[in-house]
C-alpha positions as CSV (number, residue, x, y, z in Angstrom):
1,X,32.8,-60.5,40.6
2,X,29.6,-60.2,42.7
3,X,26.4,-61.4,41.0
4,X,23.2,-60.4,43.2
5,X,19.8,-61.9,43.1
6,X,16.3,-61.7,45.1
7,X,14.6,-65.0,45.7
8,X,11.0,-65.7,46.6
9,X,10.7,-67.0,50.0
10,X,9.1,-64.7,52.5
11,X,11.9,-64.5,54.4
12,X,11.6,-63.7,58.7
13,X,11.4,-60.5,59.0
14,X,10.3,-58.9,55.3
15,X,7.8,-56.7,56.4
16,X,5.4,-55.5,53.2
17,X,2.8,-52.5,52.8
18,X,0.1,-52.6,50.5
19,X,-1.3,-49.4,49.5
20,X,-5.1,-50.3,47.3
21,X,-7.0,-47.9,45.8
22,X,-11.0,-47.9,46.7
23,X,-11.6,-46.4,43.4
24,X,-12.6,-49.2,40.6
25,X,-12.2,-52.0,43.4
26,X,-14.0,-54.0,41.7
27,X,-10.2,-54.7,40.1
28,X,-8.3,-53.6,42.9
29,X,-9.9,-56.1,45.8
30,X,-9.3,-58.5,43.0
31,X,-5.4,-57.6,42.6
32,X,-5.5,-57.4,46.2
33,X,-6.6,-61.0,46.7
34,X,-4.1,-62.3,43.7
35,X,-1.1,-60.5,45.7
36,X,-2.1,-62.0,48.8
37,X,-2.7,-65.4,47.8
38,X,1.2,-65.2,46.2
39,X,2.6,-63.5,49.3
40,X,0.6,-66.5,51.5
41,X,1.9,-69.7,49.0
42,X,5.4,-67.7,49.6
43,X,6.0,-68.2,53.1
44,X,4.2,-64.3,54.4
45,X,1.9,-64.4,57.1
46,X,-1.4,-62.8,55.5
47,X,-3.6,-63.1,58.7
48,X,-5.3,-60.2,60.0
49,X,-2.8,-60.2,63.1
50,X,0.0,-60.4,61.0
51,X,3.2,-58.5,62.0
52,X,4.5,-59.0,58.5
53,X,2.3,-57.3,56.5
54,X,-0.2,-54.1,56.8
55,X,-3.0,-52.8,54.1
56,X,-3.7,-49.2,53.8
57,X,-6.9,-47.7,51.9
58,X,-6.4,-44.6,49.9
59,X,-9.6,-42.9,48.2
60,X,-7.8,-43.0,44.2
61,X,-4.8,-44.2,42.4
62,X,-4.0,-40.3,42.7
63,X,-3.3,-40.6,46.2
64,X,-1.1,-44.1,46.3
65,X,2.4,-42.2,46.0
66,X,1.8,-40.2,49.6
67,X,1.0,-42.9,51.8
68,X,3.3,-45.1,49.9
69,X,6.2,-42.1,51.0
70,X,4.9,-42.3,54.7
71,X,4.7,-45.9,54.8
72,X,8.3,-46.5,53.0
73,X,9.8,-43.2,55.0
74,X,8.8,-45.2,58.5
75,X,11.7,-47.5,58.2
76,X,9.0,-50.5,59.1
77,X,8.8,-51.9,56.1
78,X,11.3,-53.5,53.4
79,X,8.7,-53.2,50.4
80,X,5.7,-51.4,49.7
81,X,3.4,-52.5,46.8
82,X,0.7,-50.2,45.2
83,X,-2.3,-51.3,43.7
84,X,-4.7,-49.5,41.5
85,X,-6.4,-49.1,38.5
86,X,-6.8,-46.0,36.2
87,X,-9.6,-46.6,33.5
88,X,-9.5,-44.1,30.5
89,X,-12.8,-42.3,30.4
90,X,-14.0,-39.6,27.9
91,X,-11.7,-36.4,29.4
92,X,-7.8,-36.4,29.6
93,X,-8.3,-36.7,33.3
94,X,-6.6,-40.3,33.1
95,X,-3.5,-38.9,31.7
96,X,-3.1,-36.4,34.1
97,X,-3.8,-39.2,37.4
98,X,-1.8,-41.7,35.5
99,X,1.5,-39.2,34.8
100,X,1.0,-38.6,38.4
101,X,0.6,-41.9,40.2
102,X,3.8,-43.4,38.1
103,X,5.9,-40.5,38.6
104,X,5.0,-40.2,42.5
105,X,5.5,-43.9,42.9
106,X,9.0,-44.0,41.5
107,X,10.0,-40.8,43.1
108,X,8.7,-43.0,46.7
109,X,11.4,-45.9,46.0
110,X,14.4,-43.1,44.6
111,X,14.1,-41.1,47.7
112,X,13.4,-43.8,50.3
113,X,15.7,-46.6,49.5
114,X,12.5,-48.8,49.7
115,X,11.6,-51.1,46.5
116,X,8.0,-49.2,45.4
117,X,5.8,-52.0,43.0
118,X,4.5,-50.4,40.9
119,X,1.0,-52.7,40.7
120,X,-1.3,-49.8,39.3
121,X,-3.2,-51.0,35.8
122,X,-4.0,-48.4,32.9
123,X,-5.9,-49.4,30.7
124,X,-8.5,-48.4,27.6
125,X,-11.6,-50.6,29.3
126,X,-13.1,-51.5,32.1
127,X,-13.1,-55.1,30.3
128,X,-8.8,-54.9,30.2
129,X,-8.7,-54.3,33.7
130,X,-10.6,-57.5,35.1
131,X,-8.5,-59.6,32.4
132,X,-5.6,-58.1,34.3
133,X,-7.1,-58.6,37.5
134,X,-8.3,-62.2,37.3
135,X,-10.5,-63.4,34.2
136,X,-7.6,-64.3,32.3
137,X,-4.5,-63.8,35.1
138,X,-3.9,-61.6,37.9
139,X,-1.2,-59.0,38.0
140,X,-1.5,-59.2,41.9
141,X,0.3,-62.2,42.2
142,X,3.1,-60.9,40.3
143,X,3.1,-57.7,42.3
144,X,3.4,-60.1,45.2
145,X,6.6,-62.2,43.6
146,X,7.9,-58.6,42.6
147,X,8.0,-57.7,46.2
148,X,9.3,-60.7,47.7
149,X,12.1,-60.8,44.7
150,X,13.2,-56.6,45.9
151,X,13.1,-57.5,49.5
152,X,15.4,-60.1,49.1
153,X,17.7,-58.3,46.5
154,X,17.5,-55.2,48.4
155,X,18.8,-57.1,52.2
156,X,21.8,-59.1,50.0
157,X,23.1,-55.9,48.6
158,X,26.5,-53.9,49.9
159,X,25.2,-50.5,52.3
């Protein structure tokens, strides 16, 4: 019997997108320094000149899943992490970008081969998004360890 498991060592040669939404970055810049910060104490080179890792800006959460698909479809990268944050307002237009963002996302990873995190918030408040992007913990960080913990798994497994 095989048993398979990722570790959390950046390991030479794991190459990581991000892919941050600019809407509500007051949370997102701060998920996007918690997910650095654990990808950097993890052994990934987080410099500006890094050949490890790359950042692309999308406008909204809405548009995370297409450049996550370019990004994961170049065969450059091992794992792509998205980070966003939908905030439930007075219309139903958070259901419909949030349906959309999780469903694109997971469709990215089936049809790539390429571990998608899945580091987008939803939540009611404004108030519940900064406690899950720093005032109490930061979900970035365990986007990051999710990512190093796929990459790993994904390189140990048969094909």
């Amino acid at each position: 019997m095989a048993s398979f498991e990722g570790t959390f060592t950046g390991a030479s040669g794991l190459r990581i997108a991000i892919v941050v939404a600019r809407f509500n970055d007051l949370v997102t810049g701060k998920l996007l320094s918690g997910c650095l910060d654990c990808l950097s104490r993890h052994g990934i080179d987080t410099a500006a000149t890094s050949a490890q890792l790359d950042i692309a800006w999308v406008p909204g959460s809405f548009e995370i899943p297409l450049v996550a698909q370019r990004l994961a479809a170049s065969g450059r990268y091992q794992v792509v992490i998205t980070l966003g944050a939908v905030i439930r307002g007075d219309t139903p237009h958070f259901d419909v970008v949030v349906a959309e963002v999780s469903k694109g996302v997971a469709a990215v990873s089936r049809s790539t081969g390429v571990p998608v995190i899945f580091g987008v918030l939803t939540t009611d408040t404004l108030q519940q998004a900064l406690e899950r992007a720093g005032i109490k913990s930061n979900l970035g960080w365990n986007y990051g360890l999710q990512a190093l913990e796929m990459g790993s798994l994904m390189a140990e497994l048969p094909g």
